[in-house]
DRENKOLNU-607685 format. One line per 2 residues: number of its first residue (from 1); their letters; for each residue x, y, z of N, C-alpha, C, CB. Coordinates in nm, 2 decimals. Each point is the difference from the previous one (the first is absolute). Last residue first. Glycine has a CB too. Layout:
N
NUM = A = X:Y:Z:X:Y:Z:X:Y:Z:X:Y:Z ~ ...
This chain:
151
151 = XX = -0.98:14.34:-0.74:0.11:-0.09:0.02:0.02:-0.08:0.16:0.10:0.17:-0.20 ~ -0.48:0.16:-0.04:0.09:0.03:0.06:0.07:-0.19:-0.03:-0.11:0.27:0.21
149 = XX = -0.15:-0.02:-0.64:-0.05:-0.10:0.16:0.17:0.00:0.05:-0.26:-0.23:-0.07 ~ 0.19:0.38:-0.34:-0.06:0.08:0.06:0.01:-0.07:0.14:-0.14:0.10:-0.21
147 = XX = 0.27:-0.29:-0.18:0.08:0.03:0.07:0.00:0.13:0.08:0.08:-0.14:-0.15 ~ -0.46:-0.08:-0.12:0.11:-0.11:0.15:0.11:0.08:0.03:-0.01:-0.26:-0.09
145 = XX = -0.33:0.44:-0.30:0.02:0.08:0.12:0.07:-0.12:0.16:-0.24:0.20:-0.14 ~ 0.15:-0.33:-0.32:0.11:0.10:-0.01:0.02:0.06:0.12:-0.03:0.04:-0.23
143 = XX = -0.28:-0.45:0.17:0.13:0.02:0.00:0.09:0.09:-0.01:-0.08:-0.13:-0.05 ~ -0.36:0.21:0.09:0.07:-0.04:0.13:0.13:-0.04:-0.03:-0.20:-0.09:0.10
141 = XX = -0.07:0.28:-0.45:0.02:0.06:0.10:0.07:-0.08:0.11:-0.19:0.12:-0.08 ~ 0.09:-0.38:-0.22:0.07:0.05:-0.06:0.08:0.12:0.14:-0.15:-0.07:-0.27
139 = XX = -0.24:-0.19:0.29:0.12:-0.06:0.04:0.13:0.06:-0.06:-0.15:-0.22:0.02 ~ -0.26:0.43:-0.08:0.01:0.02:0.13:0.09:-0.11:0.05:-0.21:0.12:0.01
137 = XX = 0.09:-0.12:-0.46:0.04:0.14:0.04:0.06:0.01:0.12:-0.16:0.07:-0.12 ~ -0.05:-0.45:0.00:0.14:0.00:-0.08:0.07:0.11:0.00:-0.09:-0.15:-0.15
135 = XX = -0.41:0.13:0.28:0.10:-0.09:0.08:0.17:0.00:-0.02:-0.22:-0.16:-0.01 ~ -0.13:0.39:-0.26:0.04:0.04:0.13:0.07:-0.10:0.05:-0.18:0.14:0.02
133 = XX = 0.07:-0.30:-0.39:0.08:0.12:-0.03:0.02:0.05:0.15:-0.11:0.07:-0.24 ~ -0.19:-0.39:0.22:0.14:-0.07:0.01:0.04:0.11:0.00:0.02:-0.21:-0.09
131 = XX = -0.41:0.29:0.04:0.03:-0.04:0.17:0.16:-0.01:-0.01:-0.25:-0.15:0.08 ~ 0.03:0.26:-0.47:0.05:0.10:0.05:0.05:0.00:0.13:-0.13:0.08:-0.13
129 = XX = -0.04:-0.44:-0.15:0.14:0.02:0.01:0.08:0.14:0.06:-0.04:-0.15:-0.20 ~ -0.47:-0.01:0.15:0.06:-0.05:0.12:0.16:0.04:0.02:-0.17:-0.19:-0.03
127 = XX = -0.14:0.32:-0.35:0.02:0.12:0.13:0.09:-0.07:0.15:-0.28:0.14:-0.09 ~ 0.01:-0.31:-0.32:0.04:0.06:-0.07:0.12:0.12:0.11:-0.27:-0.06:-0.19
125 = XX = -0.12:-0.27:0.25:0.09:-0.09:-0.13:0.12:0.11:-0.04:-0.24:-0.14:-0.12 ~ 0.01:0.19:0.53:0.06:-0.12:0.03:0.04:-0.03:-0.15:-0.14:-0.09:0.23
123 = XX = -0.03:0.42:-0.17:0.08:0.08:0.02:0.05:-0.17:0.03:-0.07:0.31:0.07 ~ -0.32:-0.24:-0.27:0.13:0.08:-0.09:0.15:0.01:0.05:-0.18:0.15:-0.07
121 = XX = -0.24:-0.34:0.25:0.01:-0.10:-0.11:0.16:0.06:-0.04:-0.29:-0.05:-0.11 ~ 0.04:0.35:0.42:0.06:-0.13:0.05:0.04:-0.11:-0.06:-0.11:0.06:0.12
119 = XX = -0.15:0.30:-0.31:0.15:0.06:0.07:0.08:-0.08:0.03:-0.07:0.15:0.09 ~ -0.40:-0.30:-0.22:0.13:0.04:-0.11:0.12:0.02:0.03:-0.13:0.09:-0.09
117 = XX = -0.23:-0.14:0.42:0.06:-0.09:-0.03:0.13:-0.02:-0.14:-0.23:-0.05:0.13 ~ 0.04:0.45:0.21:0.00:-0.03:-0.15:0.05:-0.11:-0.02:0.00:0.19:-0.07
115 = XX = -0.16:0.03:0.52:0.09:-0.06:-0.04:0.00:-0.08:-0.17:0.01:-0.01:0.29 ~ -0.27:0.20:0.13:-0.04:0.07:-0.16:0.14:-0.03:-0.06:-0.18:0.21:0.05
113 = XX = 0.07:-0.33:0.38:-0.14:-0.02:-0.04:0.01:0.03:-0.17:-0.13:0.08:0.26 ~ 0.44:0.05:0.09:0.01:-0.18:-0.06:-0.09:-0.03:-0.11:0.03:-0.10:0.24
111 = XX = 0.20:0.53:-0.03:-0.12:-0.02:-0.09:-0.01:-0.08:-0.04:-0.01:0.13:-0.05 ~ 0.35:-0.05:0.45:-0.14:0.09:0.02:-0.09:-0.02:-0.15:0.14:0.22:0.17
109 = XX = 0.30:-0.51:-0.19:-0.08:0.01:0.11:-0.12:0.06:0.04:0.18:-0.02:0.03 ~ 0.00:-0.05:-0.45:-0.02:-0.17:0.06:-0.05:0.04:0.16:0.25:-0.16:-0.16
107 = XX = -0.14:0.59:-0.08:-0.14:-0.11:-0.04:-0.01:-0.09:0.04:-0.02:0.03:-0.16 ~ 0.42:0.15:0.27:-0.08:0.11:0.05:-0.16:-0.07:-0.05:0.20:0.24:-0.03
105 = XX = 0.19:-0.42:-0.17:0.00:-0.07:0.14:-0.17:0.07:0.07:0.34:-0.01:0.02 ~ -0.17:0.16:-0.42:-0.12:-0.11:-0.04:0.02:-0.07:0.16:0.02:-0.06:-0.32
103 = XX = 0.24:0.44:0.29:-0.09:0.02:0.01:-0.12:-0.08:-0.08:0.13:0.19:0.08 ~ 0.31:-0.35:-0.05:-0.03:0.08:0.17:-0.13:0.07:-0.03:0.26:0.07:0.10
101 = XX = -0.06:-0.23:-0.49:-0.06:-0.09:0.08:0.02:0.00:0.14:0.00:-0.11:-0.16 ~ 0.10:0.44:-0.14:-0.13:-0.05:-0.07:-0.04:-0.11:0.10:0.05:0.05:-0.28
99 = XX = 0.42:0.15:0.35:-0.14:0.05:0.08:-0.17:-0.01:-0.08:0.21:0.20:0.12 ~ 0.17:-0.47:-0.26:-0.01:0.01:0.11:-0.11:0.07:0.10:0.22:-0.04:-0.09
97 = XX = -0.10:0.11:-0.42:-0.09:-0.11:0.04:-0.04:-0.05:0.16:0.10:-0.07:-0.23 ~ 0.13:0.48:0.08:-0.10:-0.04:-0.03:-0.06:-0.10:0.07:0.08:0.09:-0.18
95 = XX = 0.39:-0.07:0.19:-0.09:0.05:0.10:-0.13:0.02:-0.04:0.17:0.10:0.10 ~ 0.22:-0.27:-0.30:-0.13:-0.11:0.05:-0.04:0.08:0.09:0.08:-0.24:-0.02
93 = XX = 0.21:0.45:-0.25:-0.05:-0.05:-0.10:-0.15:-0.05:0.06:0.25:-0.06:-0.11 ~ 0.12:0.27:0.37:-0.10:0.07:0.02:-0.07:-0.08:-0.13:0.10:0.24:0.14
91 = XX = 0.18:-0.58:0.13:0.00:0.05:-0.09:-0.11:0.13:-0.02:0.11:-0.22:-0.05 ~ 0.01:0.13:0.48:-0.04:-0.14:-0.04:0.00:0.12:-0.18:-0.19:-0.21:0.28
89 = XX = 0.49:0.39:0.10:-0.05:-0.16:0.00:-0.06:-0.06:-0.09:-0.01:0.03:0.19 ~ 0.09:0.40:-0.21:0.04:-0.04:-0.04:0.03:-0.12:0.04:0.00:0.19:-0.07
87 = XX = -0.22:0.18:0.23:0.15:0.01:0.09:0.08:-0.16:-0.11:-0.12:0.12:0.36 ~ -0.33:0.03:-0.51:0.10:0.12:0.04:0.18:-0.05:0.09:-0.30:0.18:0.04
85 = XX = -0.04:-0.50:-0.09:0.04:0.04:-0.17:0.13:0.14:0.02:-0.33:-0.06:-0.13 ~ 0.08:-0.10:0.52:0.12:-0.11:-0.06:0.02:0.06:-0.10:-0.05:-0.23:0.07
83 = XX = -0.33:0.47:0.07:0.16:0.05:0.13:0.12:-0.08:-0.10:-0.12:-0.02:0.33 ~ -0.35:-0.08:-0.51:0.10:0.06:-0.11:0.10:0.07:0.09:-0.18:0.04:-0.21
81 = XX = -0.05:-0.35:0.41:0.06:-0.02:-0.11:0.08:0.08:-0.07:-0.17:-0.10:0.01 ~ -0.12:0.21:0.35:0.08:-0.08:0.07:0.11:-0.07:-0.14:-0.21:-0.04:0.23
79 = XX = -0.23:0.26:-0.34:0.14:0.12:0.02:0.12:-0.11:0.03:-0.14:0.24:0.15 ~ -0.30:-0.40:-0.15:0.09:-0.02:-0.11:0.10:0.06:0.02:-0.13:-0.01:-0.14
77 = XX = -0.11:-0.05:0.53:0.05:-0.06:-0.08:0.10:0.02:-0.09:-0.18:-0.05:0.05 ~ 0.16:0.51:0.18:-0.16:-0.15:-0.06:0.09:-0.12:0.01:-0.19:0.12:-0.24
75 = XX = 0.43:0.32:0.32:-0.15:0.04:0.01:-0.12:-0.12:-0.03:0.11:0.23:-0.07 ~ 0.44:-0.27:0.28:-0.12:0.00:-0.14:-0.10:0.06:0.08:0.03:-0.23:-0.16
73 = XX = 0.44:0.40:0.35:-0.08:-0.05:0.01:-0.09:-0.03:-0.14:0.04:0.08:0.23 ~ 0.48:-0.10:-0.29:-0.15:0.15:0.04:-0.11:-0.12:0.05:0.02:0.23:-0.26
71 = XX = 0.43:-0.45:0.42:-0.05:0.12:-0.13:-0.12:0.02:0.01:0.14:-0.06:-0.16 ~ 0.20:-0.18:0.42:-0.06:0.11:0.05:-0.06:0.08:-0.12:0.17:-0.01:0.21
69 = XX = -0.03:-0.48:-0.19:0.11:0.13:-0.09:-0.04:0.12:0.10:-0.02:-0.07:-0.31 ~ -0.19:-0.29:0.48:0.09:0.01:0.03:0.10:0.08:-0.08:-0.09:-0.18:0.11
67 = XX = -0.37:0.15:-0.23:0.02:0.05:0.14:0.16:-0.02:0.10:-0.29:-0.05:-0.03 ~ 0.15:-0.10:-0.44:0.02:0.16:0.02:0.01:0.04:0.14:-0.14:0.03:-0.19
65 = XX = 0.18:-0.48:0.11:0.11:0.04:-0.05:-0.06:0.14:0.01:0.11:-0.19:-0.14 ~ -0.48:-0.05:0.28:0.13:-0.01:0.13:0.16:0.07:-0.09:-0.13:-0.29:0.15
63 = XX = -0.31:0.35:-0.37:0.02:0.02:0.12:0.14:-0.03:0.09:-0.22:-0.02:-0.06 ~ 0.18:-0.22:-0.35:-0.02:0.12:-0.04:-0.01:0.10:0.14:-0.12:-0.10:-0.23
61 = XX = 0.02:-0.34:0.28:0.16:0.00:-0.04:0.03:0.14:-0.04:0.00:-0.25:-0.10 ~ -0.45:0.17:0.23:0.05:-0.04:0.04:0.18:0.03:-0.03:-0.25:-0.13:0.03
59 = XX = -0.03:0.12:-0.32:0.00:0.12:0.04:0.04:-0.04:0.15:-0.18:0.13:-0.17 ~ 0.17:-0.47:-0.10:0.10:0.12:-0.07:-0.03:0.09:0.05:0.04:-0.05:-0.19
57 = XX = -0.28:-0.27:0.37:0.09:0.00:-0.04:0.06:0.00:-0.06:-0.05:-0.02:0.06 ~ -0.35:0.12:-0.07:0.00:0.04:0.09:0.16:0.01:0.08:-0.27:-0.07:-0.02
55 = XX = 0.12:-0.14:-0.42:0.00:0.14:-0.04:0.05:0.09:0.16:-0.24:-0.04:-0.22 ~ 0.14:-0.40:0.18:0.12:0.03:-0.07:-0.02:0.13:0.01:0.04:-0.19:-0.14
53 = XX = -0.40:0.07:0.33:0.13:-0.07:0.08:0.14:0.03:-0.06:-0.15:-0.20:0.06 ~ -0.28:0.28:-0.28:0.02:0.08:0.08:0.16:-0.05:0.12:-0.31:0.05:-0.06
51 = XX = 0.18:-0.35:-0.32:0.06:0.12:-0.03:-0.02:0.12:0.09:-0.02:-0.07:-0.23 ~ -0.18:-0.35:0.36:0.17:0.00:-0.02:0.04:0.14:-0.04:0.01:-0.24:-0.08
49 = XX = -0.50:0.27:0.15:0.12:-0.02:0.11:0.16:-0.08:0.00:-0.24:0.00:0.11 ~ -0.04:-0.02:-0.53:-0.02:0.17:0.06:0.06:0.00:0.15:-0.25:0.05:-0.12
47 = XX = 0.21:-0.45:-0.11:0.09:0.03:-0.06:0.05:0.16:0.09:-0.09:-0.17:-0.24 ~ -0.21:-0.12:0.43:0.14:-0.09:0.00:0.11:0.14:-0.07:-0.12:-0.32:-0.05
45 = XX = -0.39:0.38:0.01:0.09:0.03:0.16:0.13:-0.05:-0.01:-0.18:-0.05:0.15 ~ -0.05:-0.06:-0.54:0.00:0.14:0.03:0.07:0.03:0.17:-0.24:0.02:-0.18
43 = XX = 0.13:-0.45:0.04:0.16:0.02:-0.07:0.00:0.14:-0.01:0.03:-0.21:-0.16 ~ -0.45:0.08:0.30:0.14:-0.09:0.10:0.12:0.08:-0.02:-0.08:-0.27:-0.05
41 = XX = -0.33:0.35:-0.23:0.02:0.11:0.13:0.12:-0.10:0.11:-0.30:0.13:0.00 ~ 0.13:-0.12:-0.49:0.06:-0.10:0.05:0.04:0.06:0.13:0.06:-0.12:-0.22
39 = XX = -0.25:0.31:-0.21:-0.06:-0.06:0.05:0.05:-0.12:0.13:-0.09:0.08:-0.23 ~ 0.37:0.28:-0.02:-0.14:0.10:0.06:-0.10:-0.16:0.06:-0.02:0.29:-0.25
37 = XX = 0.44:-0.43:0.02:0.02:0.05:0.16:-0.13:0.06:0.01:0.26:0.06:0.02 ~ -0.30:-0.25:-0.38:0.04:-0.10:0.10:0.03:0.06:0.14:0.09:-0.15:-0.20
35 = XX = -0.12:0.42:-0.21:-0.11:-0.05:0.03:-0.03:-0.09:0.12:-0.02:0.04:-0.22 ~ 0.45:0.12:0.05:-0.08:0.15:0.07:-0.18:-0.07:0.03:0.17:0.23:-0.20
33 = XX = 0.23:-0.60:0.18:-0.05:0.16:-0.12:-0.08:0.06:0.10:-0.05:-0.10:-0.28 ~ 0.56:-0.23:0.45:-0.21:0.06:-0.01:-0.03:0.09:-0.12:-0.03:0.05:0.29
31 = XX = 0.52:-0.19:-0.21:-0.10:0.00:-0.14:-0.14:-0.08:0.06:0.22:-0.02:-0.21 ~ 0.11:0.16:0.57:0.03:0.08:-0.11:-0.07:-0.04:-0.13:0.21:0.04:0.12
29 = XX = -0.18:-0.22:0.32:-0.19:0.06:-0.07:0.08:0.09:-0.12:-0.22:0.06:0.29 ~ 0.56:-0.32:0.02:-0.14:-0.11:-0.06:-0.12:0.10:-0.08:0.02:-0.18:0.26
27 = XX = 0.36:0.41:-0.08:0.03:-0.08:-0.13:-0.09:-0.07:-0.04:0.18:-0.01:0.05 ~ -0.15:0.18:0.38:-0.05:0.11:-0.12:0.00:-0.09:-0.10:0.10:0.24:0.08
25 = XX = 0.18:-0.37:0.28:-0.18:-0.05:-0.02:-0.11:0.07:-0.10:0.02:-0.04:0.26 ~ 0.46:0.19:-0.21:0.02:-0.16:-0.07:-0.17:0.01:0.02:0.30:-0.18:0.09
23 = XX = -0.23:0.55:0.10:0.03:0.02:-0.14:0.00:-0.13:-0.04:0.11:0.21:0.00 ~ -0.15:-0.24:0.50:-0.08:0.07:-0.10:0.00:-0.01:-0.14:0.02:0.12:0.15
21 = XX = 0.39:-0.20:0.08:-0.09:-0.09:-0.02:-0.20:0.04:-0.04:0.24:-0.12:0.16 ~ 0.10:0.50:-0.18:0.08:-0.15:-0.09:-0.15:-0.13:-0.01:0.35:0.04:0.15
19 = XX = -0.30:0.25:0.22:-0.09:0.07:-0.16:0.04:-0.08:-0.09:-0.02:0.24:0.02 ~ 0.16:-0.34:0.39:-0.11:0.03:0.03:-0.05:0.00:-0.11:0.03:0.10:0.18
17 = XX = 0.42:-0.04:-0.15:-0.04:-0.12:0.02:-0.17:-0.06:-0.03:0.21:0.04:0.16 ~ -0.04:0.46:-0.12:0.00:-0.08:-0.08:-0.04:-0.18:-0.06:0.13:0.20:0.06
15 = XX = -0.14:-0.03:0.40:-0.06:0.05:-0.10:-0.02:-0.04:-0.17:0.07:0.12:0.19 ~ 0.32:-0.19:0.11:-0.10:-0.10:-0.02:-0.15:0.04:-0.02:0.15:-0.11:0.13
13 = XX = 0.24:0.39:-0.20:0.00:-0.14:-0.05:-0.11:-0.08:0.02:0.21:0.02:0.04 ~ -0.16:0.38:0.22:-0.04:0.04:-0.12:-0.02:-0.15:-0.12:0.15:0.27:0.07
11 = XX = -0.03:-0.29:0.39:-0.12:0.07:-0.01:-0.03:-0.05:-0.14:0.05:0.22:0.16 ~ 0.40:-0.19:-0.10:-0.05:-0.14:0.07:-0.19:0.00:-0.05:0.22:0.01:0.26
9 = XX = 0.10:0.39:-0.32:0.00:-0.07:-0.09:-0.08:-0.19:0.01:0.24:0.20:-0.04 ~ -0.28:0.30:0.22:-0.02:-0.09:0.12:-0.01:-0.15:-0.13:-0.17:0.20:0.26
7 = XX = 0.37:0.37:-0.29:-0.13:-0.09:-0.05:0.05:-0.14:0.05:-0.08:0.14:-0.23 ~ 0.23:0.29:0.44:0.06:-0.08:-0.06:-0.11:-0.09:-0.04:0.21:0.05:0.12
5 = XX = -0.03:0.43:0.13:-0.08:-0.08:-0.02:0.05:-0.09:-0.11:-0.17:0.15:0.09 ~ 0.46:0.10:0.29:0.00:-0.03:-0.12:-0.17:-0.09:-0.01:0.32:0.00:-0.03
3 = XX = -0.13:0.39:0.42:-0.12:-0.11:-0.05:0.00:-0.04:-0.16:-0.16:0.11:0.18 ~ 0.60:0.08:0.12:-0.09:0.03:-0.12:-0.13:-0.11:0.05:0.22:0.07:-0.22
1 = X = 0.08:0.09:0.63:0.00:-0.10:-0.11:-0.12:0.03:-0.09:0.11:-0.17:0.15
């Protein structure tokens, strides 16, 4: 008998689920200025470990569909992005931005210390819809690939 692999559509959803709600709490700091966030070390943790969470979740989701396509291994993070672009899950348009925020993940984690409050202004006023984009990708993906799953 074949070993059919098969992305774990249950998994993957609630995940999603996951980032979705994230992405709504995002909402509250979307018009911080750049001055309010560098002085306000509360709403710095809140914002910087949500967006690591989002960010951690899509790679998350990103892993488990490459690792069940059986495709190329990534060489990083970002890579893990542009596998979807290539095998044409997530638009190759939003791969950029995707692996820009796998490696601002890489700062929120190993260079806390040097974290440009600017960046962080830009991406909540300017970068959250990339969450959705992915998201809308990877429901897309699932829907076409249901009649993939055994019966």
């Amino acid at each position: 008998m074949e070993n059919i692999l098969m992305v774990d559509h249950t998994l993957i959803l609630r995940k999603i689920a996951i980032l979705e709600e994230y992405r709504l709490q995002m909402d509250e700091y979307t018009r911080i200025s750049t001055a309010e966030y560098a002085t306000d070390w509360k709403t710095q943790r809140i914002v910087e470990r949500t967006l690591q969470m989002m960010i951690e979740t899509c790679l998350d989701i990103a892993g488990h569909i490459i690792s069940d396509g059986n495709f190329r291994t990534p060489d990083s993070y970002a890579d893990m992005f542009a596998i979807l672009a290539e095998q044409q899950i997530i638009d190759p348009k939003d791969q950029p931005a995707m692996g820009n925020m796998a490696k601002f993940r890489n700062i929120i984690v190993h260079q806390y210390e040097t974290i440009d409050p600017a960046i962080v202004v830009g991406i909540l006023q300017k970068h959250l819809d990339d969450f959705d984009r992915f998201k809308q990708s990877i429901i897309r993906y699932l829907v076409n690939r249901k009649g993939d799953r055994p019966t």
